[in-house]
N, C-alpha and C positions, 0 to 999 in steps of 0.2 A: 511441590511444583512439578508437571510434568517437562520433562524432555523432550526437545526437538530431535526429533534426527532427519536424515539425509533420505530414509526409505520414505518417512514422511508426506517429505518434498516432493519426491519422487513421483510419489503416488498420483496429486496432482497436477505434475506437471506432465505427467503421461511419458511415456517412449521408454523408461526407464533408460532414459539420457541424460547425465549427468553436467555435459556438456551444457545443456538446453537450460539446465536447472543456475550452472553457474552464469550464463549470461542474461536471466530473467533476474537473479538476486545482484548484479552487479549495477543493471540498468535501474533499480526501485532501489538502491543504496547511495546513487548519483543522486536520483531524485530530493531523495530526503536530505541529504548535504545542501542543495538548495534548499531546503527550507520546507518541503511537504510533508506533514503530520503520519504520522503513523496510525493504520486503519485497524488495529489492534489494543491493550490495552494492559500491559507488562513493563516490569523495570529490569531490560537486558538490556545489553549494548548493539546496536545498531544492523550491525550482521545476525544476532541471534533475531534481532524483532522481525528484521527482511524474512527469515526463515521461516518466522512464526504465521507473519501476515501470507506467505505464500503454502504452506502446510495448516493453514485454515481457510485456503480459496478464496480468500479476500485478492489476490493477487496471482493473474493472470497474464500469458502472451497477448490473451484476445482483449483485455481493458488496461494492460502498464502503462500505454502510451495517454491515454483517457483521464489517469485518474489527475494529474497536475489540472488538467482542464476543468475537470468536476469539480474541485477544492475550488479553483479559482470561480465559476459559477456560485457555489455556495457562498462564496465571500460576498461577491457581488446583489444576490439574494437580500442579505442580511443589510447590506450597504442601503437598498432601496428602500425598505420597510420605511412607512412615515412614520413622524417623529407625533408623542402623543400629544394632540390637539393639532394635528395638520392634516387636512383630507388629503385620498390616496389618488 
């Protein structure tokens, strides 16, 4: 299995700001405590997956705030689909 590291991170998240990096994984670590799925797909614990999903650019400053909203879209999505023998 590879390794996350912090230069990773870094990478994407630009500025090599470290700073930036700890309060982009802290805010998608809240997240997922309520209840939103992880956009990756590994058995680590919770700060390593935040790391992973952001050191594979699934996870952004420009969409952190988005993605509750998009999950919750999707759900909704899936809610509306008719049921089979009901026109749509």
């Amino acid at each position: 299995m590879a390794r996350i590291t912090v230069e990773d991170c870094l990478h994407e998240v630009g500025d090599d700001n470290r700073f930036n990096l700890i309060h982009l994984a802290v805010k998608r670590i809240k997240q997922h405590r309520q209840g939103e799925p992880f956009l990756i797909e590994a058995k680590n614990k919770e700060v390593v997956m935040t790391l992973r999903e952001i050191a594979a650019g699934e996870v952004t400053f420009h969409n952190v705030e988005e993605l509750p909203e998009l999950n919750d879209l999707d759900g909704l999505n899936d809610k509306q689909e008719p049921k089979e023998g009901e026109e749509a």
